[in-house]
C-alpha atoms as a printed R data frame, in Angstrom:
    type eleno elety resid chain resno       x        y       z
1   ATOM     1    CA   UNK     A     1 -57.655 -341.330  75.966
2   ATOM     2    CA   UNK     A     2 -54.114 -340.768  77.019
3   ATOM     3    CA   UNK     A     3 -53.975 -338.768  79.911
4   ATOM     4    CA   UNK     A     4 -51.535 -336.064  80.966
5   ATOM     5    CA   UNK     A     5 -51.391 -335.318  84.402
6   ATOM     6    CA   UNK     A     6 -49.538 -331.919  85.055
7   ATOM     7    CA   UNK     A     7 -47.428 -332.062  88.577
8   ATOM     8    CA   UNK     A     8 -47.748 -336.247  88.933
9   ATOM     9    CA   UNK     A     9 -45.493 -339.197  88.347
10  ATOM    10    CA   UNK     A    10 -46.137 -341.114  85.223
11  ATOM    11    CA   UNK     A    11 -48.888 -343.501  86.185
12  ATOM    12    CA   UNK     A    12 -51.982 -345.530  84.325
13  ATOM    13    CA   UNK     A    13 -54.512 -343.689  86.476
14  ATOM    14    CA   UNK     A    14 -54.183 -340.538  88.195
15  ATOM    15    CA   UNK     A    15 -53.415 -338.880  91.750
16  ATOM    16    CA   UNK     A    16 -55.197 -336.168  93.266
17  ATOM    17    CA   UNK     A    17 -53.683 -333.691  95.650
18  ATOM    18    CA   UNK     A    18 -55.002 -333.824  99.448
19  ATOM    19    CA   UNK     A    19 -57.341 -331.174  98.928
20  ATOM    20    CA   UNK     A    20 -58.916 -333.506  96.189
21  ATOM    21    CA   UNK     A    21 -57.583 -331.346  92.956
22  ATOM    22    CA   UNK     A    22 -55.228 -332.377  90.313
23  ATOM    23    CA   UNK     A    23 -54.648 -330.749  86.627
24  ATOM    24    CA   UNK     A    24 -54.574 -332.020  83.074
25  ATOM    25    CA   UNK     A    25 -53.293 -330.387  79.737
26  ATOM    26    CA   UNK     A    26 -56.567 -331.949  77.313
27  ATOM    27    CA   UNK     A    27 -55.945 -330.860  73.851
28  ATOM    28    CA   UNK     A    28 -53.588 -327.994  74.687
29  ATOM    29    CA   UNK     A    29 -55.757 -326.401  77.157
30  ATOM    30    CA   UNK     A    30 -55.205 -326.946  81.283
31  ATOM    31    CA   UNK     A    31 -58.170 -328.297  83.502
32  ATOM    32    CA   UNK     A    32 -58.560 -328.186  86.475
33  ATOM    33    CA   UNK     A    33 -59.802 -331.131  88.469
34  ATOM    34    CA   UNK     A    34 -61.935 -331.071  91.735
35  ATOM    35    CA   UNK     A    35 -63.462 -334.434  93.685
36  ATOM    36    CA   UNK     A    36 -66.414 -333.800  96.650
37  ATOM    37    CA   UNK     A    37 -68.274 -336.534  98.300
38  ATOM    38    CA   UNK     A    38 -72.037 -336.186  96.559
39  ATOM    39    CA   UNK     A    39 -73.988 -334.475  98.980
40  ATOM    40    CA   UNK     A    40 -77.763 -334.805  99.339
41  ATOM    41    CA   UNK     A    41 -77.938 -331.006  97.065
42  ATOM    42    CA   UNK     A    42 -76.446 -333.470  93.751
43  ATOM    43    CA   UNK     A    43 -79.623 -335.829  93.729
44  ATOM    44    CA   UNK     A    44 -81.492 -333.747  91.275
45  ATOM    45    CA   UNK     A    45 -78.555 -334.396  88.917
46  ATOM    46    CA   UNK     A    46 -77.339 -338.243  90.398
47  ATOM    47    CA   UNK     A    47 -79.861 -340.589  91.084
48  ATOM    48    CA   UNK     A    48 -78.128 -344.070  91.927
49  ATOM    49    CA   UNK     A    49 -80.260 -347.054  92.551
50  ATOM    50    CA   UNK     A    50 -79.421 -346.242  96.255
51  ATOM    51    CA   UNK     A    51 -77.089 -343.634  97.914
52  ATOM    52    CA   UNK     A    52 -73.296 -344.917  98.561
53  ATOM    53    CA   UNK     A    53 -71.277 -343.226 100.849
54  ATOM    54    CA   UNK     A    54 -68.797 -343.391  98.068
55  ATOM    55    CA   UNK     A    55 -69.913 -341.436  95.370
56  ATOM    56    CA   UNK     A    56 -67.936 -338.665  94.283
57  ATOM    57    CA   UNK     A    57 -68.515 -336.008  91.972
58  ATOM    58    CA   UNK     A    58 -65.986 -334.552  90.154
59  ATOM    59    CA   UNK     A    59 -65.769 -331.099  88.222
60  ATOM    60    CA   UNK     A    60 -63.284 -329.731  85.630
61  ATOM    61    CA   UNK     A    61 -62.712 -326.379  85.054
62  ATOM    62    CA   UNK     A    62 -61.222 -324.656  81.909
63  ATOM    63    CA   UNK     A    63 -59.546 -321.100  83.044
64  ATOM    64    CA   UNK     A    64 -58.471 -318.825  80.237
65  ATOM    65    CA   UNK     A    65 -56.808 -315.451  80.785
66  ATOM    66    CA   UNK     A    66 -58.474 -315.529  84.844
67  ATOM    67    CA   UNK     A    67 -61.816 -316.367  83.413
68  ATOM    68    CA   UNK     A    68 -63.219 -319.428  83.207
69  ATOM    69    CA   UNK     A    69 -64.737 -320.232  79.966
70  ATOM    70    CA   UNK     A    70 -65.456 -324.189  80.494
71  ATOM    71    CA   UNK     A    71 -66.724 -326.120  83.091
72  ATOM    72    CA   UNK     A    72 -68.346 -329.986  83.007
73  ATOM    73    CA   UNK     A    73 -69.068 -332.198  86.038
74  ATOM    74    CA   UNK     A    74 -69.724 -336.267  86.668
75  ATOM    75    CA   UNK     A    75 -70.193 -338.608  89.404
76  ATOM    76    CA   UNK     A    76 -67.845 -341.945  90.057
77  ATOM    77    CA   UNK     A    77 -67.677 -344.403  92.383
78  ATOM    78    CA   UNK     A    78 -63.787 -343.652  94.210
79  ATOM    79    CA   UNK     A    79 -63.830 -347.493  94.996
80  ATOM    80    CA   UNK     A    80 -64.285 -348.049  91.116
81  ATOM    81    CA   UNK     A    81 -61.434 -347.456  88.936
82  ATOM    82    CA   UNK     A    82 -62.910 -347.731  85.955
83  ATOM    83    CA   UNK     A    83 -65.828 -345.505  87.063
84  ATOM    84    CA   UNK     A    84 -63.377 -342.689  88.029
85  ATOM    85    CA   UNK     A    85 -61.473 -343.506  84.860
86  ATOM    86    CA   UNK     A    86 -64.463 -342.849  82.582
87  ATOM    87    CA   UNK     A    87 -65.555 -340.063  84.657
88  ATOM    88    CA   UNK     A    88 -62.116 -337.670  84.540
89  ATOM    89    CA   UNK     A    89 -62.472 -338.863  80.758
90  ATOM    90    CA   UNK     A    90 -66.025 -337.479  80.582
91  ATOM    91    CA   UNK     A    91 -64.964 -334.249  82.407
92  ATOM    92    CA   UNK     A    92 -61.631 -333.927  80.366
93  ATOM    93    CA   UNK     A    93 -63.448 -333.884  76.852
94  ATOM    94    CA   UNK     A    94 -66.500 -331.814  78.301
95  ATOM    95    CA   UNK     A    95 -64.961 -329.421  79.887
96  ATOM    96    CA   UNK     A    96 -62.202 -328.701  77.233
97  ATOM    97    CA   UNK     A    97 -65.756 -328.728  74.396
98  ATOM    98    CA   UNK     A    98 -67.464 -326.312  76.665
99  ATOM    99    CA   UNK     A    99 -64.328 -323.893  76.710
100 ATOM   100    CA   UNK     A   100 -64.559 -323.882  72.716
101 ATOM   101    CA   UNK     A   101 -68.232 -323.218  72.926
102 ATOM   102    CA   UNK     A   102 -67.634 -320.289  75.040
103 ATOM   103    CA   UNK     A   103 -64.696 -318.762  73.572
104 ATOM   104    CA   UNK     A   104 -66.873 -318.624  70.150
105 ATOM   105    CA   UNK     A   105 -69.737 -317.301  71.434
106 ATOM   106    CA   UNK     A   106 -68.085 -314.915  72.956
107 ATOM   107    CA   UNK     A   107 -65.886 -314.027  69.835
108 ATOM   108    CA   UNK     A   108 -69.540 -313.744  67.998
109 ATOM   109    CA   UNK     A   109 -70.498 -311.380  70.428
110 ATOM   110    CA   UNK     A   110 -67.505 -308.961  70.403
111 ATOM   111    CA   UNK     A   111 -67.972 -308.336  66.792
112 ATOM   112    CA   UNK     A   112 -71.581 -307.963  67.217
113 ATOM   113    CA   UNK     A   113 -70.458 -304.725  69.412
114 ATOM   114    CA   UNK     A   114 -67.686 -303.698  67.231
115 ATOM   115    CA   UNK     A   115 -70.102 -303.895  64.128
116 ATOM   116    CA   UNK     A   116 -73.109 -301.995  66.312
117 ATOM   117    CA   UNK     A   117 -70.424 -299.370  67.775
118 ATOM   118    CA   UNK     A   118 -68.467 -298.687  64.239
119 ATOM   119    CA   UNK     A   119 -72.385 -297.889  62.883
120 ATOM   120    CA   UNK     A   120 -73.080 -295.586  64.807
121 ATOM   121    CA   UNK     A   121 -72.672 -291.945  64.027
122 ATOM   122    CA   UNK     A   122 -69.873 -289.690  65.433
């Protein structure tokens, strides 16, 4: 996956802002990238063979017209390129499917009402 880091010099890999954000344009739409430290609370969903202080996880946001319509989260190792690599990878394509998923079930649903309301009598 080529990756196309909005705001950044052109690099291999990718830079995240102090505040541990960046953003991507996947496919024509922007995500927005977020890194944390796991924290205790992500165990249910991350269970390493034992806890490293350096386990991140990282969520991606899709925002379309102030709402966001796609989200998708995985955990790296920041010591481990390649583990951060396939995890903004993982996010990228999840978030950016999730979006899609959204935005047609909420298309379905908006001409479920229109259909329901134009039924009715006046």
């Amino acid at each position: 996956m080529t990756l196309c880091q909005l705001s950044a010099p052109p690099d291999p890999g990718f830079r995240l802002d102090l505040d541990g954000t960046a953003r991507f344009l996947h496919e024509g739409y922007l995500v927005r990238i977020q890194v944390r430290r796991a924290a205790s609370e992500d165990e249910p969903h991350h269970q390493p063979p034992e806890s490293d202080p350096h386990d991140i996880v990282m969520t991606g946001t899709v925002t379309l017209e102030n709402t966001d319509v796609g989200v998708a989260c995985a955990f790296a190792n920041e010591r481990d390129a390649h583990s951060m690599r396939e995890a903004l990878e993982e996010v990228l394509r999840h978030a950016v499917e999730d979006a899609r998923r959204t935005v047609t079930r909420l298309i379905s649903r908006v001409e479920q009402i229109d259909s329901k309301h134009r039924a009715q009598p006046k």
